[in-house]
C-alpha positions in Angstrom: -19.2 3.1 -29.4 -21.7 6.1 -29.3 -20.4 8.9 -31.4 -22.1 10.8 -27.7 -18.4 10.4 -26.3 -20.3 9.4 -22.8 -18.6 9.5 -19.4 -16.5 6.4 -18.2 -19.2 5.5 -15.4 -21.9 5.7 -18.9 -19.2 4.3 -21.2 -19.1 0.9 -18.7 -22.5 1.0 -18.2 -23.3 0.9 -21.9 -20.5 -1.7 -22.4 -22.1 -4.3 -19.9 -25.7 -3.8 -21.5 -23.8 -4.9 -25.0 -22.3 -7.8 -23.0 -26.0 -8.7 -21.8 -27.1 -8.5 -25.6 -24.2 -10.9 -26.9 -22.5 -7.9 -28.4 -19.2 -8.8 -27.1 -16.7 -7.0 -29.4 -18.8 -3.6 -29.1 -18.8 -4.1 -25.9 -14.9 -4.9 -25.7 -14.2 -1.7 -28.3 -16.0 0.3 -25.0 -13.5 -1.1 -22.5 -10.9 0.0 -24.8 -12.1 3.8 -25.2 -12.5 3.5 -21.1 -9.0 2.2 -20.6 -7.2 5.3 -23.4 -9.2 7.8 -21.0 -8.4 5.9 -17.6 -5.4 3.6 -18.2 -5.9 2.3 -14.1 -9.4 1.5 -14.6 -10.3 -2.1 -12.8 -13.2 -2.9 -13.9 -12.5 -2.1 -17.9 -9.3 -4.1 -17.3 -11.6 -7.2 -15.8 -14.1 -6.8 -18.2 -11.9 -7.0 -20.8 -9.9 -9.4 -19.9 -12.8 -11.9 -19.1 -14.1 -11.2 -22.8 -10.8 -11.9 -24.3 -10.6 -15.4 -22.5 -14.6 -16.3 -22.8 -15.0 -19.3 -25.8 -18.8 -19.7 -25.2 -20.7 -20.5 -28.2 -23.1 -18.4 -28.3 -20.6 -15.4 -28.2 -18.1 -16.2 -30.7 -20.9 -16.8 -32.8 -21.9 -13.5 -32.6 -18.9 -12.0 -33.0 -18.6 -13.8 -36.0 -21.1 -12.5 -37.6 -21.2 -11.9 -41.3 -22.7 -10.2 -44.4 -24.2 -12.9 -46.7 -22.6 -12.5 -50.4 -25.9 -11.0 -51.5 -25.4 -8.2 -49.6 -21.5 -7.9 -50.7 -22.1 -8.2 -54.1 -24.7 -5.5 -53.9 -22.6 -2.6 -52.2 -19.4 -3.6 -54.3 -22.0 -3.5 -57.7 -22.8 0.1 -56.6 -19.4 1.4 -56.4 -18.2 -0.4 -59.2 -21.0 1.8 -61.2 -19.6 5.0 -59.8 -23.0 5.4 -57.7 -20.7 6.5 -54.8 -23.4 8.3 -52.8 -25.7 4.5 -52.5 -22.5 2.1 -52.1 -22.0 5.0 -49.2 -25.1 4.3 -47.8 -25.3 0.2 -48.1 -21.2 -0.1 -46.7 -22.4 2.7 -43.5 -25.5 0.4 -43.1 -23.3 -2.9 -43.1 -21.1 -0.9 -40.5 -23.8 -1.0 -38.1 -24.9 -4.6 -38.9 -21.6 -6.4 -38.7 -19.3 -3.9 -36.4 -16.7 -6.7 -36.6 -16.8 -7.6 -39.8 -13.1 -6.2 -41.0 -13.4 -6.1 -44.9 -16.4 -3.6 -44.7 -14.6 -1.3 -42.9 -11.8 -1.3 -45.1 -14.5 -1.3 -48.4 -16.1 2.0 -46.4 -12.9 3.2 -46.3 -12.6 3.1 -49.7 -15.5 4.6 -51.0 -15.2 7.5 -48.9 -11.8 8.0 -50.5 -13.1 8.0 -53.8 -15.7 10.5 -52.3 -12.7 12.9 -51.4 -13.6 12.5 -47.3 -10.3 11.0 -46.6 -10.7 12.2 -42.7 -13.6 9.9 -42.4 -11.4 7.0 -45.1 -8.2 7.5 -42.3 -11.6 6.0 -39.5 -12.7 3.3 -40.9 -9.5 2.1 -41.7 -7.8 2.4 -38.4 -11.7 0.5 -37.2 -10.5 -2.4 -39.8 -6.9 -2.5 -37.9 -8.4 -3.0 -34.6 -10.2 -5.9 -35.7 -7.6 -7.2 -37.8 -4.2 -5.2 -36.9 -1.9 -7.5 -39.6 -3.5 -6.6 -43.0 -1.5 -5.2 -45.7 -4.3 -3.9 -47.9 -5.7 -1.8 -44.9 -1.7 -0.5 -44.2 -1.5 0.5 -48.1 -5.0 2.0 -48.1 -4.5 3.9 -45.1 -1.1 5.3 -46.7 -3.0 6.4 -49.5 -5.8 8.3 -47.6 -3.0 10.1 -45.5 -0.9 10.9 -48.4 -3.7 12.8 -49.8 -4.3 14.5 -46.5 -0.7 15.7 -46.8 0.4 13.6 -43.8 3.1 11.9 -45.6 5.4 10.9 -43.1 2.6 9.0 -41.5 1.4 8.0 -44.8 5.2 6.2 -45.6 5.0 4.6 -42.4 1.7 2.9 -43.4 2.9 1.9 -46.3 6.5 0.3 -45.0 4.0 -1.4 -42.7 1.9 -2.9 -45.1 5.5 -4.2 -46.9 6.7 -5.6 -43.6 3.7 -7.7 -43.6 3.8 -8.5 -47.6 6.9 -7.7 -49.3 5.5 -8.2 -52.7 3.4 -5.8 -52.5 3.6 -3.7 -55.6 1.1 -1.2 -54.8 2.4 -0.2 -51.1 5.8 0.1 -53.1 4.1 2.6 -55.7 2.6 4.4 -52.9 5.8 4.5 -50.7 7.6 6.4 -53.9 4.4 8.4 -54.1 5.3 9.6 -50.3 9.0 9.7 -50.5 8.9 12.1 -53.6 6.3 14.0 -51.5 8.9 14.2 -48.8 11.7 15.5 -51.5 13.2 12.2 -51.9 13.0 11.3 -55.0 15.7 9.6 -56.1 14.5 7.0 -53.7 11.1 7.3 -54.8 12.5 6.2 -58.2 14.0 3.6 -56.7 10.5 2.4 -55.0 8.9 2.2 -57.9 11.2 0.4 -60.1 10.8 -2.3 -57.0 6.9 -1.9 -57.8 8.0 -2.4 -61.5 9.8 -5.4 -60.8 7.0 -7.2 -59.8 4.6 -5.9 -62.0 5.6 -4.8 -65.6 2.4 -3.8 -66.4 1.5 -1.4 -63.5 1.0 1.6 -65.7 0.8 3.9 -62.5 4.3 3.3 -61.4 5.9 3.5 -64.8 3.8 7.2 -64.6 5.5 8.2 -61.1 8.5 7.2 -61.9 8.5 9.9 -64.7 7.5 12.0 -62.5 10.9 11.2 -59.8 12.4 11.5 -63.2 11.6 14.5 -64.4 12.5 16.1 -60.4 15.9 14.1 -60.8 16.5 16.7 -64.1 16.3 13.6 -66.6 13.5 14.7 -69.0 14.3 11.9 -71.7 14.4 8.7 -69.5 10.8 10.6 -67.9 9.9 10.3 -71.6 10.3 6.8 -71.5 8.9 5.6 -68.5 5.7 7.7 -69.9 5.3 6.1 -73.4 5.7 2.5 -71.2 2.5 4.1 -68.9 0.4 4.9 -72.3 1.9 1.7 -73.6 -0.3 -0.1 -71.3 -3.0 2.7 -70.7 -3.5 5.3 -74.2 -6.4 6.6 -71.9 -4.3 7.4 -69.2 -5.3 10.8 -68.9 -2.5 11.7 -66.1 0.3 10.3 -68.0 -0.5 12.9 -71.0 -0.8 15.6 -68.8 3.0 14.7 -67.2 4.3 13.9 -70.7 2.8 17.4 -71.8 4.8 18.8 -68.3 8.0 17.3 -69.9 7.5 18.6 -73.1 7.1 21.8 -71.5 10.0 21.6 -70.0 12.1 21.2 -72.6 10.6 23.8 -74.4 9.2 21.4 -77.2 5.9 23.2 -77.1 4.0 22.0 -80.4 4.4 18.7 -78.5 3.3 19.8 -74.9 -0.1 21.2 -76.0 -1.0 18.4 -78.2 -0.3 16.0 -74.9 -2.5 18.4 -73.0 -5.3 18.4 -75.4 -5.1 14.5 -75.5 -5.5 14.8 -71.5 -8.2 17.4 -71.8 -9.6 15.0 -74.3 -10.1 12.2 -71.9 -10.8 14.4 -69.2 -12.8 17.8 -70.2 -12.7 18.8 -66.4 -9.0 18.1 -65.9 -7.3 21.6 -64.4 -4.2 20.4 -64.3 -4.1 20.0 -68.4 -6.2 23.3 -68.7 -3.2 24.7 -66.8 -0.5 22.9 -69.0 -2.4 23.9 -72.4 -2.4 27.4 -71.1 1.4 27.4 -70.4 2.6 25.7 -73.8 -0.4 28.5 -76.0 1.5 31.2 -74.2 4.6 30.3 -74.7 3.6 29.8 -78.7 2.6 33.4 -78.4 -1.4 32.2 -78.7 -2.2 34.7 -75.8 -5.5 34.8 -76.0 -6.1 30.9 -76.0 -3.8 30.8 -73.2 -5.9 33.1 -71.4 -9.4 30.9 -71.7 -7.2 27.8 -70.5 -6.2 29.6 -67.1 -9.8 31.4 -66.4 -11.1 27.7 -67.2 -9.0 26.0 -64.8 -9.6 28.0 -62.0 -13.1 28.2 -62.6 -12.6 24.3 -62.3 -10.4 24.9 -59.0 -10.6 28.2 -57.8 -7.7 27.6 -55.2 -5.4 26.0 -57.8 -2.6 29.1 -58.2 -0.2 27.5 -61.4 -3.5 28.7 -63.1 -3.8 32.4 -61.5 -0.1 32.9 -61.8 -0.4 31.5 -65.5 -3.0 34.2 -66.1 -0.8 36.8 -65.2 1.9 36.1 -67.1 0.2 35.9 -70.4 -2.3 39.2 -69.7 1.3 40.7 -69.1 2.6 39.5 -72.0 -1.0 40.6 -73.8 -0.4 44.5 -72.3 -2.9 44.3 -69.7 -0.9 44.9 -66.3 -3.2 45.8 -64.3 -4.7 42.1 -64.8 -1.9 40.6 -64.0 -1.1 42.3 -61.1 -4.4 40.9 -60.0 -3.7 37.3 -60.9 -0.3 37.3 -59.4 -1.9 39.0 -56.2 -4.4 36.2 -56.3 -1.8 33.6 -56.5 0.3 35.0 -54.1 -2.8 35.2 -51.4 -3.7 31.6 -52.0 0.1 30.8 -51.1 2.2 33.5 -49.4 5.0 31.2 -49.8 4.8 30.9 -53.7 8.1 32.9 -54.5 7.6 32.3 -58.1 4.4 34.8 -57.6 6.8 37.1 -55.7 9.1 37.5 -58.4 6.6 37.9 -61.6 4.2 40.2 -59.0 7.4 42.3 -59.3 8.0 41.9 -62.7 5.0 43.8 -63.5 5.4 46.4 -60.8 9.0 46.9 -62.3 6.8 47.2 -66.1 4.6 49.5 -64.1 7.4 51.6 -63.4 6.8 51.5 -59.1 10.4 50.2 -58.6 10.7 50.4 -55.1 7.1 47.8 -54.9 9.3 45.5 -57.4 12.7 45.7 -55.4 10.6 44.3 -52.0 8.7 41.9 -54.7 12.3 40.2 -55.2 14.0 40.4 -51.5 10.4 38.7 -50.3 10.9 35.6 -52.7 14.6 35.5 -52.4 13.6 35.3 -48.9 11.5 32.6 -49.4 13.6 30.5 -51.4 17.2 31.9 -50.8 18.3 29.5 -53.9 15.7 31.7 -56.6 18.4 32.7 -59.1 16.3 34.3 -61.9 14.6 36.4 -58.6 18.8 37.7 -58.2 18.7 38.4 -62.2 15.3 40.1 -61.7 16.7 42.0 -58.6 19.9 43.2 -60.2 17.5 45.4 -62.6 16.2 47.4 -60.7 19.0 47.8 -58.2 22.2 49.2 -57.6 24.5 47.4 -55.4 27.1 48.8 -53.0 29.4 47.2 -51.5 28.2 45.0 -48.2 24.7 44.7 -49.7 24.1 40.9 -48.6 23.0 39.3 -52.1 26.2 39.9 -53.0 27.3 37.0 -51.0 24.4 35.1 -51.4 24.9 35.2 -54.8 28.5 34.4 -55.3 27.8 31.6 -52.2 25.4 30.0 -54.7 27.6 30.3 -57.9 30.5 28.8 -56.2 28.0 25.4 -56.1 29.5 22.8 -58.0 26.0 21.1 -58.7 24.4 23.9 -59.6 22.4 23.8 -62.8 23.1 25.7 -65.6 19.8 28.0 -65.9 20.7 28.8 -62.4 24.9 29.6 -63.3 23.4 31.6 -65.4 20.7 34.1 -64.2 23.5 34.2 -61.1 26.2 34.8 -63.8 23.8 38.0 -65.5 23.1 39.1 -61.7 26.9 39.3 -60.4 27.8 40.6 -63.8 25.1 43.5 -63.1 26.3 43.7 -59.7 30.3 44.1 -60.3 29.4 46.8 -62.5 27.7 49.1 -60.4 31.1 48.2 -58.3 33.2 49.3 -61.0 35.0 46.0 -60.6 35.2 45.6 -64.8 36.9 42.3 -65.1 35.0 40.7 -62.5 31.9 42.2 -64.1 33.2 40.9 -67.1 33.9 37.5 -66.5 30.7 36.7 -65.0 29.2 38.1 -67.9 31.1 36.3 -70.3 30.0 32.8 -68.3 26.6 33.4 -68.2 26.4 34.1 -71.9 28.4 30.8 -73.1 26.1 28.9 -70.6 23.1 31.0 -72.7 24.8 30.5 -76.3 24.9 26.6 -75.3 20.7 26.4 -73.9 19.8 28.0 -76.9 22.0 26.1 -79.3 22.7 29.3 -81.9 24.0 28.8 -85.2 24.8 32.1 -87.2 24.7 29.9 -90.7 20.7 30.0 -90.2 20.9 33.4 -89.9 23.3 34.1 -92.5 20.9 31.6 -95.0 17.7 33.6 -93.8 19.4 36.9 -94.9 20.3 35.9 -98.4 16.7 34.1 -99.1 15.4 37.3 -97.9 17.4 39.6 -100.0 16.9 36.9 -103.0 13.4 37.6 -102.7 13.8 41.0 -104.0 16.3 40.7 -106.4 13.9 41.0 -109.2 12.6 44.6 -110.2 9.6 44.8 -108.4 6.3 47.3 -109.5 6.6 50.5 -107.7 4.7 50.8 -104.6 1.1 52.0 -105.0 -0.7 54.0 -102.9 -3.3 52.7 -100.2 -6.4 53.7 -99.5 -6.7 53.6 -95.8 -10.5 53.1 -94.7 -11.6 55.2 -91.6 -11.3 53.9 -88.6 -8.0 51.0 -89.6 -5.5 51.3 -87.2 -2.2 52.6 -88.4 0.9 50.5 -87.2 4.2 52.7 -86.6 7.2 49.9 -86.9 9.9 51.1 -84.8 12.7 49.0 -85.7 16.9 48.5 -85.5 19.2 46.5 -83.4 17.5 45.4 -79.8 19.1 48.2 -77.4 19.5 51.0 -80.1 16.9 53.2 -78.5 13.8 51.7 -79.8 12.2 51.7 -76.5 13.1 55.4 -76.1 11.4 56.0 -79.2 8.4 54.1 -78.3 8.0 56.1 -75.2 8.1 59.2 -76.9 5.7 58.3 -79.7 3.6 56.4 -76.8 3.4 60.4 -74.9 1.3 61.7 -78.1 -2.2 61.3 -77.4 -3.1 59.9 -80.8 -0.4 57.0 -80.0 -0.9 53.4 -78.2 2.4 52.2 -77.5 2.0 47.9 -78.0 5.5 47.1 -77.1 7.2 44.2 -79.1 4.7 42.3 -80.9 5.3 38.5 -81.7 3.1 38.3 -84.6 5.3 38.9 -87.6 7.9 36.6 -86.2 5.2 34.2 -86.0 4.0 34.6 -89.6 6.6 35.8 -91.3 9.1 32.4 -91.4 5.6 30.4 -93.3 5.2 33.5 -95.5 9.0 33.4 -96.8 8.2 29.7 -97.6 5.5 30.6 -99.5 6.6 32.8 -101.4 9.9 30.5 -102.4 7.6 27.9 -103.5 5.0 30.0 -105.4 8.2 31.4 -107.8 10.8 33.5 -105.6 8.8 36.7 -105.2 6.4 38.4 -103.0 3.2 38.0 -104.6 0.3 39.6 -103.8 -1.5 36.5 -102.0 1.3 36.0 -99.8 1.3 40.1 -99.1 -2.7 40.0 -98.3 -2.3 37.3 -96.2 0.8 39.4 -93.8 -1.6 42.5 -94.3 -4.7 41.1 -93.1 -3.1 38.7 -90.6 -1.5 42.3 -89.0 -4.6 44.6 -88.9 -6.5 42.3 -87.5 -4.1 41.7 -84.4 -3.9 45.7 -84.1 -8.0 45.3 -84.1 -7.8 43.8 -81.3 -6.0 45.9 -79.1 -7.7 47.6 -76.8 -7.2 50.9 -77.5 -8.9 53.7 -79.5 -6.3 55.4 -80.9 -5.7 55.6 -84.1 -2.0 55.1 -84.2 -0.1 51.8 -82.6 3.8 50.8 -82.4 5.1 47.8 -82.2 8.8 48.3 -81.6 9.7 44.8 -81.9 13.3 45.8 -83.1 14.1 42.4 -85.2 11.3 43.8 -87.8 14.0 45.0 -89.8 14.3 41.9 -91.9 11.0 42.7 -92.9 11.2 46.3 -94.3 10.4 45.2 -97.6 7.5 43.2 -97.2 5.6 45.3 -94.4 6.2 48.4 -97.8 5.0 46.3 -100.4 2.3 44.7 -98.4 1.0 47.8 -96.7 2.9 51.0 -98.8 1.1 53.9 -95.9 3.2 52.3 -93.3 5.5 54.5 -91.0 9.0 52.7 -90.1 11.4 54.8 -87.9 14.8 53.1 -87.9 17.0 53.3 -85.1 20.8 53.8 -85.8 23.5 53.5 -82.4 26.9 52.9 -81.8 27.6 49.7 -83.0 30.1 48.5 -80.0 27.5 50.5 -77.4 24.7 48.5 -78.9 26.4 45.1 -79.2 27.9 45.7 -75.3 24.7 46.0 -73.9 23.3 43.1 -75.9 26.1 41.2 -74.6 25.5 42.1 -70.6 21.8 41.9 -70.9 19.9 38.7 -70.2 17.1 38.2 -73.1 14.6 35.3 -71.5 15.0 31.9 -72.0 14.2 32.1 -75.7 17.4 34.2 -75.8 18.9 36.2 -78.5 21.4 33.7 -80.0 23.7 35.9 -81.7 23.8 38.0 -78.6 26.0 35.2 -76.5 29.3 35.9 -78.0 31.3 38.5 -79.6 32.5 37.2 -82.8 28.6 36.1 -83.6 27.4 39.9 -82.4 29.7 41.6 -85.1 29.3 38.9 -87.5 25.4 39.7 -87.0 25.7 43.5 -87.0 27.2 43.4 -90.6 24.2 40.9 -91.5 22.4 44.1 -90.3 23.3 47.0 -91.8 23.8 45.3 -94.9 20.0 44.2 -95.2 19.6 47.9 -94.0 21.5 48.8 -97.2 20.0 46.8 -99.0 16.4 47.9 -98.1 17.9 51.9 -98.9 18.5 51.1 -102.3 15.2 49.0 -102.9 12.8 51.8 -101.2 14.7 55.0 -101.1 13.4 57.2 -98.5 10.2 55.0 -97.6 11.4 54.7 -94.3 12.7 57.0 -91.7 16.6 56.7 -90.0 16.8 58.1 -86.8 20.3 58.6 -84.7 19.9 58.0 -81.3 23.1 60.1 -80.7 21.5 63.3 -82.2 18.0 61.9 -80.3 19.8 62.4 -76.8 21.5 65.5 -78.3 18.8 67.9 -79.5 15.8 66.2 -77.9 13.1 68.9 -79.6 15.1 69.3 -82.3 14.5 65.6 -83.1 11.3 65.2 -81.7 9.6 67.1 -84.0 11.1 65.5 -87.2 10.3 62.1 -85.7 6.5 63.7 -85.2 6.2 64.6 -88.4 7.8 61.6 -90.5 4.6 60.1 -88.3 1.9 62.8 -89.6 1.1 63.4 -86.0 0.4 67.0 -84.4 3.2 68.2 -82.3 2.9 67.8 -78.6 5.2 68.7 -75.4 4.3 65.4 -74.0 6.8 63.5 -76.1 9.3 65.6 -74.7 8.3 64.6 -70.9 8.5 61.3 -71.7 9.8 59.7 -68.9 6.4 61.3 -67.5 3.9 58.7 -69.5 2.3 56.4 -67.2 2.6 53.1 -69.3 3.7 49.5 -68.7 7.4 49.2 -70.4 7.9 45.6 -70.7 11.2 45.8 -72.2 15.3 45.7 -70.3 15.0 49.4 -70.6 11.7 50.3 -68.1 13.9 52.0 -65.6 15.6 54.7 -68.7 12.5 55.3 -70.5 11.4 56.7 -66.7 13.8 58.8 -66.4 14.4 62.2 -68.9 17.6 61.9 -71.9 20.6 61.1 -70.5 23.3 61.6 -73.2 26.2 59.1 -71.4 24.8 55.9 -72.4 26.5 55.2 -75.6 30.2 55.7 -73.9 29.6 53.3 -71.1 31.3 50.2 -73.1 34.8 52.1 -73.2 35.4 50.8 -69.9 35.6 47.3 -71.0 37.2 48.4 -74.4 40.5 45.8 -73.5 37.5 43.1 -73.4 35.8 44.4 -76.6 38.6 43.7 -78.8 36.9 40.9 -80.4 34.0 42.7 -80.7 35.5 45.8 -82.2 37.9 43.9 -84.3 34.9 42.0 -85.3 32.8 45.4 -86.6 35.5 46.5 -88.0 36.4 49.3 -86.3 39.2 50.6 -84.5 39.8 49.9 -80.8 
């Protein structure tokens, strides 16, 4: 047929002139087109019908006609050596040759599938079913080319037609899981392609999507398995390390999820997808700036491919540079302005940012996008306070009352209502949610106070030996100086921060990873090299330090790191760098342990934080280390009482100034002023001036403290 679309009185004409020229199924494929546009047209039906009854000779040879094997060979040889663009060419020319031929329709098909031009694929293979309507390999090739058009209810049709004409199939049963996981169905996608399995053991593909149905059906392990049975048969099956690296991801084995990405990127250097993955696992190993050149690769590779730009954000977030972020996530977002994932982390860094109101409407738009988001609640409940009849409050206790609801969701809901029954003033319903979501916590993260308890006396151990008094350091112009702002997480060390960050010779960093990152190999070290901090082991933290605070970017000459578990550390960051300024925070003990306890910490979690009994057994863990480093270094580090802090503000501020060797400034006492990202659970208070109440907020819940108190103790 001309690709013209001609008139029915041309369309006719042109079908008789074929007829004249012995092109009798051209011309039939004519009386068709004439007969879709005018069902009550005569002399199409005559036409047709004559043509579908005439046996001469001389047409059914013609109709017949075929491509010698020369010719066959040829076209498959070209596509076979991945010279797409020619075997193009050859199967279009043999098209036009032999129009009736079925097979080099379907071959066309093919190759413009591998081309990426499925629209032209979906063509030629509905051509090959008009000539040959029954065959199963066009059915199955036609599903695949309208799966990856997105079409997938059309696309499982095709391939349960392809199965109705060939039951063994095993690739139309691989490709009907493909579209009923497509289609959120995947436990019968599973089920597809253990028929595909069935009949072929060896079909690496399926044993891959069936991890994949796996993995959706929350069973990471068996996913595992079906994936070592794909690389079993395939090691350079470059999808099946990516997934496996996706599983590892998921269950937060991340050593394990980059290496299976590498392996991916390995076989594939232009694979997004693994440059994606490979960013995800670096970030979450704290390797932010790695991360970073995964994400910018992969959507340089595919600019519209958004787990990359929403990737980006999180680790320039996590990296200090908000601005960036806000960018990526914006980027994400506008790619897909149903991506509620990009919603909630868009707000996350809005909330940083200090614009609460932006991050509030961040969190109702992807709650309204995926009503069942429960971290986007937890997120939510930060920056707002409910009143009674505000509607998540019912959305959220709707959810929780699920009896299928996983546990990462029980418990961002669990923080959330917790949050929300507080602002109430309804304490033992705050309580109790509170109390569930942090068992479900304690569980994910598995927490064991024993290691703590070990890590505390190998530390202490360390320096049990009379150790040469500190010497002094030289401090070359232009080093950065690190101002450790340290205690118990919720003591007031983000206070602190904010006030230091309000000098103009200060860059606030926030909670920097890298000494819980180097320090755990460094204590090894040392045990092995004699039981002592020597001075390699102390070069290697001092070098490893400054040259992380080099590459901050910032010209200041003074940076914090409030990171408050750097505590343990007192004695090394002293011996290893004796100029250092360490501010010490000091709070109430059950006011500090009871906002631990209501607070949600990430998935990483703070263990000890879960439960009661394992908060006070950690306090004393803490201030005896804190004892411990008094009567090692007396008066090398500076205590500060967040009580007299909120007190006598100035007063405070001025001592706290000058411990520092920094200039006083009126800045640091409008604080709450500073425009700076706060990437800590107290943005919202650092933004607002001292509020003295804080530290008498737990005596409401002082019946459910008991524990706690007992614990500490102290006196109830």
């Amino acid at each position: 047929m001309s690709d013209s679309n001609p008139s029915v009185d041309d369309a006719l004409a042109q079908a008789r002139a074929l007829e004249k020229a012995g092109q009798m199924s051209r011309a039939a494929q004519l009386y068709r087109e004439v007969l879709r546009r005018q069902p009550g047209n005569k002399l199409a039906k005559k036409r047709l019908k004559a043509l579908q009854t005439d046996k001469s000779p001389t047409k059914t040879a013609t109709a017949m006609a075929t491509p010698d094997q020369s010719q066959i060979n040829a076209m498959v040889g070209l596509f076979n050596q991945a010279r797409l663009t020619e075997a193009l060419a050859t199967a279009q020319e043999l098209c036009r040759q032999f129009p009736d031929f079925q097979p080099v329709h379907n071959f066309l098909g093919v190759v413009y599938g591998r081309l990426g031009q499925d629209a032209e694929a979906l063509d030629s293979y509905d051509q090959a079913l008009r000539l040959q309507p029954d065959s199963a390999e066009v059915f199955n090739n036609r599903g695949n080319a309208l799966g990856r058009l997105g079409r997938h209810e059309q696309a499982l049709s095709s391939f349960e037609r392809a199965l109705q004409r060939r039951p063994d199939y095993a690739e139309a049963h691989n490709g009907r899981g493909s579209s009923l996981q497509e289609l959120g169905r995947s436990e019968d996608a599973a089920a597809a392609y253990r028929q595909a399995l069935a009949l072929r053991a060896d079909y690496a593909e399926a044993h891959n999507n069936l991890a994949n149905a796996l993995q959706e059906l929350g069973r990471p392990q068996e996913a595992l398995e079906s994936l070592a049975a794909a690389l079993g048969l395939n090691p350079a099956f470059a999808q099946a390390h990516n997934n496996r690296g996706r599983v590892f991801l998921s269950l937060g084995h991340y050593q394990a999820a980059a290496q299976s990405f590498s392996e991916a990127l390995r076989l594939r250097p232009d694979y997004h997808e693994a440059l994606g993955g490979l960013g995800s696992a670096l970030h979450q190993l704290g390797q932010h700036r790695q991360a970073i050149e995964c994400f910018r690769r992969a959507s340089q590779l595919q600019p519209d491919y958004v787990p990359a730009h929403n990737g980006l954000g999180l680790a320039l977030s996590d990296q200090g540079n908000h601005l960036g972020a806000l960018d990526s996530f914006q980027r994400a977002i506008q790619l897909n302005p149903e991506f509620a994932e990009g919603h909630s982390n868009l707000g996350n860094v809005l909330a940083d940012l200090g614009r609460v109101e932006e991050a509030e409407d961040c969190y109702l738009r992807a709650l309204a996008i995926n009503p069942e988001f429960a971290e986007a609640y937890n997120n939510l409940s930060q920056v707002k306070t409910f009143r009674n009849g505000d509607p998540q409050l019912a959305l959220m206790a709707d959810r929780m009352a699920m009896p299928n609801l996983e546990d990462k969701d029980r418990l961002h809901l669990g923080y959330a209502l917790g949050k929300a029954h507080d602002d109430l003033g309804l304490v033992d319903k705050a309580f109790g949610y509170f109390s569930q979501a942090n068992r479900l916590q304690k569980r994910a993260i598995g927490y064991d106070i024993g290691e703590d308890e070990k890590q505390f006396a190998l530390i202490k151990s360390l320096f049990s030996e009379n150790l040469p008094a500190l010497t002094t350091e030289n401090i070359e112009p232009g080093v950065r100086q690190p101002i450790f702002i340290v205690g118990m997480p919720r003591s007031g060390t983000s206070l602190v921060e904010q006030i230091l960050a309000s000098h103009p010779g200060v860059f606030g960093a926030g909670e920097l990873e890298t000494l819980g990152r180097v320090m755990p190999s460094l204590l090894r070290e040392m045990v092995s090299s004699g039981g002592a901090p020597d001075d390699r082991s102390l070069g290697r933290l001092r070098n490893i330090y400054r040259a992380h605070l080099a590459g901050l970017k910032t010209d200041r000459a003074f940076i914090t790191d409030k990171m408050p578990g750097n505590f343990r550390w007192i004695g090394f960051l002293l011996r290893a760098m004796p100029a250092v300024k360490i501010v010490h925070l000091e709070r109430d003990p059950v006011a500090t342990c009871w906002s631990m306890f209501r607070h949600h910490f990430g998935a990483g979690g703070i263990g000890y934080s879960c439960d009661l009994e394992d908060l006070a057994a950690y306090y004393k863990l803490y201030q005896d280390l804190m004892g411990f480093w008094r009567e090692r270094f007396p008066g090398q580090f500076y205590d500060l009482d967040y009580q007299l802090l909120t007190e006598n503000q100035e007063v405070e501020t001025r001592k706290l100034l000058a411990y520092c060797g920094l200039e006083w400034d009126p800045a640091c006492l409008e604080f709450h002023a500073t425009n700076r990202a706060v990437q800590t659970l107290s943005a919202a208070q650092v933004r607002q001036p001292m509020y003295q109440g804080s530290s008498q907020a737990w005596h409401k819940y002082q019946a459910h403290l008991q524990p706690l108190v007992r614990g500490l103790g102290l006196t109830g």
